[in-house]
C-alpha positions as CSV (number, residue, x, y, z in Angstrom):
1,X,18.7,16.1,-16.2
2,X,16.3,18.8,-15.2
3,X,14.3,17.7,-12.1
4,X,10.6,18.4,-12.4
5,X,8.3,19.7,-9.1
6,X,5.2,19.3,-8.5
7,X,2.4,21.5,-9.5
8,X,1.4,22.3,-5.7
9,X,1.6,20.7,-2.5
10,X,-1.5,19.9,-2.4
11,X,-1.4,18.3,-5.8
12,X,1.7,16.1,-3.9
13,X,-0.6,15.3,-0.7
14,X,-2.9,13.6,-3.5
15,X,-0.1,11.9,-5.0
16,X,1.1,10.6,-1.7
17,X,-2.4,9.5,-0.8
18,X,-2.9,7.7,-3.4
19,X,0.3,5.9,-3.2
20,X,-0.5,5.3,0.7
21,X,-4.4,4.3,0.4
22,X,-3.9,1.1,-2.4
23,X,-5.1,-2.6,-1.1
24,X,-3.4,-1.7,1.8
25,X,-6.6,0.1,3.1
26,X,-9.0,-1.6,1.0
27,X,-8.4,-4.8,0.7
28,X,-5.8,-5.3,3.2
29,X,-7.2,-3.6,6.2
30,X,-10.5,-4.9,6.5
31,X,-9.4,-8.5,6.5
32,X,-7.0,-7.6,9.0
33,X,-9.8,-6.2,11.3
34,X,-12.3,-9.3,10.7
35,X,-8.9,-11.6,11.7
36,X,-8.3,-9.8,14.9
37,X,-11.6,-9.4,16.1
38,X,-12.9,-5.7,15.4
39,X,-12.4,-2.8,17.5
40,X,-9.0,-3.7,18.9
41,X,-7.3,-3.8,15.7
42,X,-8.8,-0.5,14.5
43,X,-7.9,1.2,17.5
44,X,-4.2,0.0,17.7
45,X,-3.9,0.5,14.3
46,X,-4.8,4.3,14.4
47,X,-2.3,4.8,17.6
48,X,0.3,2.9,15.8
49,X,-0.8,5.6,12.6
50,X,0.3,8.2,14.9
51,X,3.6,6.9,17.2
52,X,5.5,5.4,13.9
53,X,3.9,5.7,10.7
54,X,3.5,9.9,10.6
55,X,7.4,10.2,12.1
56,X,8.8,7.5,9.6
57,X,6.5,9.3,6.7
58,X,8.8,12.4,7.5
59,X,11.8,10.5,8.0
60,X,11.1,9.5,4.3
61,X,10.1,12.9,3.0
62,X,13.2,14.7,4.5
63,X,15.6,11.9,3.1
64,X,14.2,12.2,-0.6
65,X,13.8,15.7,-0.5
66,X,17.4,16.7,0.5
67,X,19.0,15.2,-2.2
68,X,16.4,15.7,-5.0
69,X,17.3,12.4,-6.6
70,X,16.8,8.6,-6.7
71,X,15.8,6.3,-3.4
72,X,19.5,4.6,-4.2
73,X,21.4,8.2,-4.4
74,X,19.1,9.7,-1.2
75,X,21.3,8.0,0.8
76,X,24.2,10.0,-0.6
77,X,26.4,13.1,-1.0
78,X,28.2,14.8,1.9
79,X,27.2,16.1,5.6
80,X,29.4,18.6,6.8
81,X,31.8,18.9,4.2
82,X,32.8,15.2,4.3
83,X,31.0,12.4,1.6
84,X,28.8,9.7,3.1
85,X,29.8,6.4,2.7
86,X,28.5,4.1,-0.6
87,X,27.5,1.9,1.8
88,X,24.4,3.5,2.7
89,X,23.3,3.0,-0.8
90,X,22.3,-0.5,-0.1
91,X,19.4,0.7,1.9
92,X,18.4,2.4,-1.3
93,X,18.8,-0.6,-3.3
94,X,17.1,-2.8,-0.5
95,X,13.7,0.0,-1.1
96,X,13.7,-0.8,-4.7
97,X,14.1,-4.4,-4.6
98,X,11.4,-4.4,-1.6
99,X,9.5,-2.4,-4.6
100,X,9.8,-5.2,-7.2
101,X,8.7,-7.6,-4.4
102,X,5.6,-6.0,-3.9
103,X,4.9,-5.3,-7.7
104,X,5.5,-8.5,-8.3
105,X,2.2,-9.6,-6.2
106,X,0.2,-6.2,-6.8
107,X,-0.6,-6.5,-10.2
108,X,-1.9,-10.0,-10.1
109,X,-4.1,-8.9,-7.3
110,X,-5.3,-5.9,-9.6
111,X,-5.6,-8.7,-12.6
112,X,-7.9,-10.5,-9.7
113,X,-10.4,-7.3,-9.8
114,X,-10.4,-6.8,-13.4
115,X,-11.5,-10.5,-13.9
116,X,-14.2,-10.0,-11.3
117,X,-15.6,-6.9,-13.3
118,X,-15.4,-8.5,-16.3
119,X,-17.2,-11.3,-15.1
120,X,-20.0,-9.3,-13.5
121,X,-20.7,-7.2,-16.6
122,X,-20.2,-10.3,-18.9
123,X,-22.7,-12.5,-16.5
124,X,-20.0,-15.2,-15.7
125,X,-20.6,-14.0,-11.9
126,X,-24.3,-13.6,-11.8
127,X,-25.4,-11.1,-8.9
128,X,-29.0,-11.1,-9.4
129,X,-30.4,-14.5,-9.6
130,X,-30.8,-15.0,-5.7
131,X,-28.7,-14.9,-2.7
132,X,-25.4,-16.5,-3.1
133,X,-24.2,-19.6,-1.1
134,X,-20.5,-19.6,0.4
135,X,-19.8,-22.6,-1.7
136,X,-20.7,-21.0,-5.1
137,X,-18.1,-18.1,-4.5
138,X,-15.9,-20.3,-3.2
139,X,-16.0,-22.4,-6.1
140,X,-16.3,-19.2,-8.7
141,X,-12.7,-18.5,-6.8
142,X,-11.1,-21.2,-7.2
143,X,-12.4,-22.0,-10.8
144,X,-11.8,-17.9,-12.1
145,X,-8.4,-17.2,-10.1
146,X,-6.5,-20.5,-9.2
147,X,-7.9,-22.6,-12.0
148,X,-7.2,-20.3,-14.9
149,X,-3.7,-19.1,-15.2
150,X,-4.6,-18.1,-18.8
151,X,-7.0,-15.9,-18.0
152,X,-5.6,-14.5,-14.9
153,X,-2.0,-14.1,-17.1
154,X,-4.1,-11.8,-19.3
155,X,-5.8,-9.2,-16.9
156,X,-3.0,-8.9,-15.4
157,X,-1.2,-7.7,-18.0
158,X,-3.9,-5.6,-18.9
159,X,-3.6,-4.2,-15.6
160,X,-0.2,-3.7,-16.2
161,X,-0.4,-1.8,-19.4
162,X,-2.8,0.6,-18.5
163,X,-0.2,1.5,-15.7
164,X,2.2,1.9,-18.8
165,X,-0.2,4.3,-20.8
166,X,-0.4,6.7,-17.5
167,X,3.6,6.2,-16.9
168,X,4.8,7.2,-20.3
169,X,2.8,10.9,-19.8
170,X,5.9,11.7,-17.8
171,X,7.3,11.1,-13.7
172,X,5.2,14.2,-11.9
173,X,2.8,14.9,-15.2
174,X,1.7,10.9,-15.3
175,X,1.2,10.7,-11.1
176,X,-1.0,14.4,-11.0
177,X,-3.3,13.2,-13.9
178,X,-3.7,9.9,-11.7
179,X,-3.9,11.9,-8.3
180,X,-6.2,14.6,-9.7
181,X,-8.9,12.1,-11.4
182,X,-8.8,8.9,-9.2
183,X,-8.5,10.2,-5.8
184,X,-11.8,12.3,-6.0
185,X,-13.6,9.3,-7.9
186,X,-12.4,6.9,-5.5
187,X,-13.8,9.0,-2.5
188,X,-17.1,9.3,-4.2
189,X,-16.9,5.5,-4.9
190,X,-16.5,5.3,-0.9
191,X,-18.5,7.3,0.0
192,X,-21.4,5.8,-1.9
193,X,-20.7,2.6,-0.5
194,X,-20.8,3.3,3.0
195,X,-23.8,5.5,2.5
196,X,-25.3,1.9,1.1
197,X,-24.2,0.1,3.5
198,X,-24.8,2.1,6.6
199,X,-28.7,2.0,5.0
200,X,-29.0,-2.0,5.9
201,X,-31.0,-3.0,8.9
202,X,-28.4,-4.9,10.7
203,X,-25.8,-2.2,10.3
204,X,-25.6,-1.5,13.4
205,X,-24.4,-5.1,14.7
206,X,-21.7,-4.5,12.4
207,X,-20.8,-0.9,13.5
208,X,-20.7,-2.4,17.0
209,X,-18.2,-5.3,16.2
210,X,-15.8,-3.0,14.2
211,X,-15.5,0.3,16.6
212,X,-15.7,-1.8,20.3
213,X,-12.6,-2.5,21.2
214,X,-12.4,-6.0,23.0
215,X,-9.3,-5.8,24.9
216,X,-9.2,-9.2,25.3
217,X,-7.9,-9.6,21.4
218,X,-4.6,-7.2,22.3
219,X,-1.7,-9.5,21.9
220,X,1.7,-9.0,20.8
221,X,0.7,-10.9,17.2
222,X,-1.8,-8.1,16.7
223,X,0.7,-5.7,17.1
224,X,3.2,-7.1,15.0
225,X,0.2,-7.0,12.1
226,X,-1.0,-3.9,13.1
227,X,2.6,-2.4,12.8
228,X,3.1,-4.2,9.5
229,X,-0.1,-2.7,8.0
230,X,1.2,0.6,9.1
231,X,4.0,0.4,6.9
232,X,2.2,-1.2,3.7
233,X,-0.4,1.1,3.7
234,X,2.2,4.3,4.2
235,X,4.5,2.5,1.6
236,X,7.4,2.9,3.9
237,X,10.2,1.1,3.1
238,X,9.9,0.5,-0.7
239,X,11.7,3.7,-2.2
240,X,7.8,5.1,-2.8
241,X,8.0,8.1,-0.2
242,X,11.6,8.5,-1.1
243,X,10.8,9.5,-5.1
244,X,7.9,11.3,-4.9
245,X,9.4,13.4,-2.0
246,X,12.3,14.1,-4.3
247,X,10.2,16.4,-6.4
248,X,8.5,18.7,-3.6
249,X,9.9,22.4,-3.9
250,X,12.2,23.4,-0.8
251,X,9.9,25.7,0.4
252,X,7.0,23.4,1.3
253,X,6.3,22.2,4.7
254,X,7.3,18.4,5.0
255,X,5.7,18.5,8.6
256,X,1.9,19.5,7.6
257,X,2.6,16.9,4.4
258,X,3.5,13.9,6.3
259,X,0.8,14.5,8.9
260,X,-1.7,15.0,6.6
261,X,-1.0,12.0,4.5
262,X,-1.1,9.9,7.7
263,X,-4.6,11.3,9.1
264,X,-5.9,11.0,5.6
265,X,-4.5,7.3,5.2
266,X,-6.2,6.4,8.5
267,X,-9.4,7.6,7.7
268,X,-9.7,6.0,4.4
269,X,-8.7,2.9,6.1
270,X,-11.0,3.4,8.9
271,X,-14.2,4.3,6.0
272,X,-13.2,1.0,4.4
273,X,-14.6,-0.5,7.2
274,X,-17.8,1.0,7.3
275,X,-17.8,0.0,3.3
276,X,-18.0,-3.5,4.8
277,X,-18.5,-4.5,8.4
278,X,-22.4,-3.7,8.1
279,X,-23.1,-5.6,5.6
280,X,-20.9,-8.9,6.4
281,X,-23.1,-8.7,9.8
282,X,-26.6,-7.9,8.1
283,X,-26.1,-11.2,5.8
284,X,-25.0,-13.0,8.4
285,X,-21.3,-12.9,6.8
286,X,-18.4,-14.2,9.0
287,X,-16.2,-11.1,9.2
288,X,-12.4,-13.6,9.5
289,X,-12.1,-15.1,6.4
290,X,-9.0,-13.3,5.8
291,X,-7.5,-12.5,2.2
292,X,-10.3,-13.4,0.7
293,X,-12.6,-11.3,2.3
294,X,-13.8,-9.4,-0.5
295,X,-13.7,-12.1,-3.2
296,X,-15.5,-15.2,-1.8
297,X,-17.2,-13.1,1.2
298,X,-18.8,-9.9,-0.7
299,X,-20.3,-11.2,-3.9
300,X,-22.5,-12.7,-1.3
301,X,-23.4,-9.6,0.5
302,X,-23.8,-8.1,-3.0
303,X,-26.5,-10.7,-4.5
304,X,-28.4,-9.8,-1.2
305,X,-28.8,-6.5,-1.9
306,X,-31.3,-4.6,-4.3
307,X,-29.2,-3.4,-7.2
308,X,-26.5,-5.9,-5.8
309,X,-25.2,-6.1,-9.2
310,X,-24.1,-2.2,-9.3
311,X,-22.6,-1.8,-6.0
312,X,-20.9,-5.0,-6.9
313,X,-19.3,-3.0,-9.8
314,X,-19.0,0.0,-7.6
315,X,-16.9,-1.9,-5.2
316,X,-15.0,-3.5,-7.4
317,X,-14.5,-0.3,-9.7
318,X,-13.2,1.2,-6.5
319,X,-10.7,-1.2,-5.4
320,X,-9.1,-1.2,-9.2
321,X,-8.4,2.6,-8.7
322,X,-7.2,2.2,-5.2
323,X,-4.4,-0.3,-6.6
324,X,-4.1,2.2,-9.6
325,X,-3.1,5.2,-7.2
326,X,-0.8,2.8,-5.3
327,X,0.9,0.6,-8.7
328,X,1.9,3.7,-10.1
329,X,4.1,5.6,-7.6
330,X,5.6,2.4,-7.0
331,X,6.5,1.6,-10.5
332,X,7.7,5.2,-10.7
333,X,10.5,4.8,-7.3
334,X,12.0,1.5,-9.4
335,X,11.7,3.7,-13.1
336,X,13.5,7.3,-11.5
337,X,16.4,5.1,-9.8
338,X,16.6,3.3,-13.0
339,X,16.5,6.4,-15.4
340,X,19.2,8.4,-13.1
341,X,21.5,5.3,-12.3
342,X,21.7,4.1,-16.0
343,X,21.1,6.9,-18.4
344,X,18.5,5.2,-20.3
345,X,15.5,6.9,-21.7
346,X,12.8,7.1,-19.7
347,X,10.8,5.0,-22.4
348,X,13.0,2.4,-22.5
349,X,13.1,2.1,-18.4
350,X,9.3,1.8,-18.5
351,X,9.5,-1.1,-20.7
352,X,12.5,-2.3,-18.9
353,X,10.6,-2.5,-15.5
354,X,7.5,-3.5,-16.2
355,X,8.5,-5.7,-18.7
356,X,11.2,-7.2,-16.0
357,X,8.6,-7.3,-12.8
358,X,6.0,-9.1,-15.4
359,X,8.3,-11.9,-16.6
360,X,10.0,-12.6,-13.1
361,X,7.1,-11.4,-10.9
362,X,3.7,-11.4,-12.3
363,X,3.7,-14.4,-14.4
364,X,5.5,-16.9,-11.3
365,X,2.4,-15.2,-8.5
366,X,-0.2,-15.5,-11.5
367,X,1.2,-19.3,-11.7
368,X,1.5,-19.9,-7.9
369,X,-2.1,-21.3,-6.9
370,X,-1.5,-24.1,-9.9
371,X,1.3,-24.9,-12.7
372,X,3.5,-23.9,-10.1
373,X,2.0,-25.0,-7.0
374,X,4.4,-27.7,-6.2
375,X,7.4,-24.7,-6.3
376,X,7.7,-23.4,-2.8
377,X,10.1,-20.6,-0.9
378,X,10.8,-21.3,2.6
379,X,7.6,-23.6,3.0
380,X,5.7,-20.8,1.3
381,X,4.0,-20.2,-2.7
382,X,5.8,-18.2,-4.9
383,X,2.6,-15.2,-4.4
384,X,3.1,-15.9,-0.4
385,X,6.8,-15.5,-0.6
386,X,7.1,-12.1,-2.2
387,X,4.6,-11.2,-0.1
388,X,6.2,-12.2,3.4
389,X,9.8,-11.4,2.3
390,X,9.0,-7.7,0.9
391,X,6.6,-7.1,4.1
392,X,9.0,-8.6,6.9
393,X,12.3,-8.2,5.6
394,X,13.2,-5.3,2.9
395,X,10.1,-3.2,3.6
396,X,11.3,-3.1,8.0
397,X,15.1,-3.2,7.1
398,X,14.8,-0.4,4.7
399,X,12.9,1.6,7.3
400,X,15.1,1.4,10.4
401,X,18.0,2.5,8.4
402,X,16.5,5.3,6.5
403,X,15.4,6.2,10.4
404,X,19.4,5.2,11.7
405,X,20.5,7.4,8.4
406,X,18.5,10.0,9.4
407,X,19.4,10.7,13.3
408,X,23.1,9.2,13.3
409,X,24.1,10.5,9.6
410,X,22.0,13.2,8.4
411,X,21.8,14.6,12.4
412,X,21.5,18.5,12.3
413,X,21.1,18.6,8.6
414,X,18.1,16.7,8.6
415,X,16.4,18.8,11.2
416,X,17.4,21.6,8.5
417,X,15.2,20.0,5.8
418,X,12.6,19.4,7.3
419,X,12.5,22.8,8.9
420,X,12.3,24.5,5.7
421,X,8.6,25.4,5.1
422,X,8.3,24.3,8.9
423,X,9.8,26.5,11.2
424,X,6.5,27.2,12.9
425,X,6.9,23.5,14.0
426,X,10.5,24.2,15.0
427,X,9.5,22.2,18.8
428,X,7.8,19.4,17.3
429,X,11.0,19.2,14.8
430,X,13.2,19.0,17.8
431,X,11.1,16.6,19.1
432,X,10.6,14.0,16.0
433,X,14.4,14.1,15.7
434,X,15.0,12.8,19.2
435,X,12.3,10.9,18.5
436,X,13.4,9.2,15.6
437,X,17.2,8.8,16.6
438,X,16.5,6.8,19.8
439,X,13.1,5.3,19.9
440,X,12.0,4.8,16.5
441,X,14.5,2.2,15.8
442,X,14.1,-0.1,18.7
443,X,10.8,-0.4,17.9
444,X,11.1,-1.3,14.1
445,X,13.9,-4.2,15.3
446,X,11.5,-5.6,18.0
447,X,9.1,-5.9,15.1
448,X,11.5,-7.3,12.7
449,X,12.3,-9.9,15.0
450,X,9.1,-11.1,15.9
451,X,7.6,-11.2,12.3
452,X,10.9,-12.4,11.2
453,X,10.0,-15.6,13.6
454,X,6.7,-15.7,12.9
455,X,7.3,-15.8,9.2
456,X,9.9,-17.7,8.7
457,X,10.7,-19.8,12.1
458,X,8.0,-19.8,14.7
C-alpha cells in the first residue's frame, strides 16, 4: 500500500501534540499536583519531562520512522544484512493492546464531559443560582455518572462516533484536520481560562501553592507518579508515537521534533495549572481531591464566578477537544497495525476497532461504578483495572524494550535515523544513544517494579 506523509513537520508537531496534551495534562495532571502537595510535583515532573520523556519520545520516533510501517512490524526487518527476530514483535503487540487498554477507559471519560455540557446547557447542572455546596456536586456525580449507566452508555458512544466521522477522512488527512483546528482552539480555550482565572483575588494563594516547591513532599511515591504521568501524557508505550512517526518524511529532523513536543507538552501541562490552582484557592477549594478534581471540585468554583456558567462550558469545551486530539492518534496506532497486518479495508478496521474497544472496553468501564460493581480485577473495578494495568504494566514494558531494541538491536542504525535531518545534533545524538542503551532502561525497571508493588502487591 502507498504510505502517506505528512503535509509538513510542523503540521506533525501538532499532531504529536495533540496526541501528547489529552487528560493527561488536563485532567490528569492537575489532580496529580493537588495529591502531592503543589510545587514539588510540578517541578519533578518538568525534570523528569526532560531526563526520560524527551529521549524515550525519540527512542519512539526513530523506531517508527525507520521502518515506515505498523507499531507491531517497527520492531522488524534486518540490521546489518541479517533479519531481526519475530520475537520483538511482541513489544509491538504489547503497545497496541496497552492502546486498547487505555481506549477502553478514555472514551467513557470523554462520555463524562459530554454529559456535563449537556447538562449545563440543558440546566440539569445549574451554575447560576448561587454558590454550589460540595455535597450538591457530589451528589450531581454520583447521580449523572455512576447512577446512570444508560445515559453515560450513550455519550459515550457519541463520543466515540464523532471520533469515527474524523477517522474515516483518512490516517494523515483525518489527524491534520484534527491537529490544524483543535490545537489552536484548545490554546485559545486555555488561554482564556487562565487569563480568568489569574483575574480572581486570591489568585495569588494559589499561584504560591502550585509553583513553591515544598521539599518536604519529595518521596519515592511521587516519583513513581511523576514518572508515570510522564509517559501518559507523552503516550509512550501505547504504539501512538510509533504510527504517527511512521509517516514523517526522512529528511525531517526527529531531534528538534521530539524536543519540541516534550517542551510543548510540559507547558501545556504546567498552563493547566494556572487554569485551576487560583481558583480552587480563591473559593476556598481543597486542591487533593484527586480524580475528581474537575467534576465534583470545579462546578463549584464555576457557580462562584460571574458568568460561571460560560467558563463552565469553556472548560469543559476544552477538556472534550484535549481528549479529541489524544482519542484519535490512539485509535489510529490500533487501526494502521490492523489495516497492514490483515489486509482489510481501512473502513472496515474502523468499525472493527471501535466497534471491538466499545463492546469489550467502553460498555464494562461505563458499567463499573454500578451493574457491575460487584466484578473486580485484582481487588480493583473494571475502569480501575484497565487503568492500572495499561499505565504500570504494557505502557512501561513496551517502553524499556522499544529503548533495549533501540541501543542493543537497532545500535548504529538507529543513530543513522535519527541523524537524518539532524546531523547538526550529531553530539547530542551520540549522547542520547549512550544514553538510552545504559541508563534509560534501569530507570524504567526501577519504576516498573515499584508501581508494579504499589499497584498490585504493596
Amino acid at each position: 500500500m502507498n504510505r502517506q506523509s505528512w503535509s509538513s513537520q510542523f503540521t506533525y508537531i501538532l499532531a504529536v501534540a495533540g496526541a501528547t496534551v489529552g487528560f493527561g495534562a488536563t485532567w490528569r495532571f492537575p489532580y496529580l499536583v493537588g495529591q502531592n502537595g503543589g510545587g514539588a510535583y510540578v517541578l519533578v515532573f518538568i525534570i523528569a519531562m526532560i531526563v526520560i520523556g524527551v529521549p524515550m519520545l525519540l527512542v519512539e520516533n526513530a523506531i517508527g520512522r525507520r521502518a515506515h510501517t505498523n507499531a507491531i512490524d517497527a520492531f522488524g526487518g534486518e540490521v546489518n544484512g541479517k533479519k531481526i527476530s519475530k520475537l520483538w514483535r511482541i513489544v509491538g503487540y504489547s503497545g497496541i493492546v496497552g492502546a486498547f487498554g487505555i481506549m477502553a477507559y478514555y472514551m467513557v471519560i470523554g462520555g463524562w464531559v459530554i454529559d456535563y455540557i449537556y447538562s449545563i446547557i440543558s440546566g440539569t447542572l445549574s451554575l447560576g443560582g448561587g454558590v454550589l455546596s460540595a455535597d450538591v456536586t457530589a451528589s450531581f456525580y454520583e447521580e449523572q455518572i455512576n447512577g446512570s449507566p444508560i445515559a453515560i452508555s450513550i455519550m459515550t458512544l457519541i463520543f466515540v462516533l464523532i471520533n469515527y466521522i474524523i477517522l474515516t477522512s483518512g490516517a494523515v488527512k483525518g489527524l491534520e484536520l484534527a491537529a490544524k483546528y483543535l490545537m489552536p482552539l484548545l490554546f485559545l480555550l486555555m488561554l482564556g481560562m487562565v487569563a480568568r482565572n489569574l483575574s480572581l483575588d486570591g489568585a495569588l494563594q494559589g499561584i504560591k501553592y502550585y509553583l513553591t516547591p515544598d521539599f518536604s513532599k519529595i518521596s519515592s511515591g511521587l516519583f513513581i507518579d511523576v514518572l508515570g504521568q510522564v509517559f501518559f501524557a507523552l503516550s509512550l508505550g501505547f504504539a501512538t508515537i510509533l504510527t504517527l512517526s511512521s509517516f514523517v518524511k526522512k529528511d525531517e529532523s526527529l531531534v528538534s521534533t521530539s524536543v519540541f513536543t516534550g517542551a510543548l507538552n510540559t507547558l501545556i501541562a504546567v498552563v493547566a495549572g494556572f487554569m485551576i490552582f487560583p481558583s480552587l484557592f480563591t473559593f476556598g477549594i481543597e486542591p487533593n481531591a484527586g480524580p475528581n478534581l474537575v467534576f465534583k471540585s470545579l462546578p463549584i468554583v464555576f457557580s462562584s464566578m460571574t458568568g460561571g456558567t460560560i467558563f463552565a462550558l469553556m472548560f469543559f469545551a476544552l477538556l472534550l477537544f484535549a481528549a479529541l486530539t489524544t482519542s484519535l492518534p490512539i485509535y489510529e496506532a490500533i487501526i494502521t497495525a490492523l489495516e497492514e497486518k490483515t489486509k482489510l479495508k481501512r473502513q472496515s478496521c474502523i468499525l472493527l476497532t471501535l466497534g471491538v474497544i466499545f463492546v469489550l472496553g467502553n460498555i464494562p468501564c461505563a458499567l463499573s461504578s454500578n451493574v457491575l460493581a460487584d466484578v473486580r480485577v485484582f481487588g480493583m473495578s473494571i475502569f480501575d483495572a484497565f487503568d492500572n494495568i495499561s499505565a504500570n504494566i504494557f505502557f512501561v514494558l513496551t517502553s524499556l524494550f522499544s529503548a533495549l531494541f533501540v541501543g542493543w538491536v537497532l545500535g548504529a542504525e538507529a543513530k543513522k535515523e535519527v541523524l537524518r535531518g539532524s546531523e547538526k545534533y550529531a553530539k547530542i545524538v551520540d549522547f542520547w544513544f549512550v544514553y538510552v542503551k545504559f541508563i534509560v532502561p534501569f530507570v524504567i525497571l526501577v519504576v516498573f517494579i515499584s508501581s508494579f508493588y504499589k499497584s498490585f502487591i504493596g
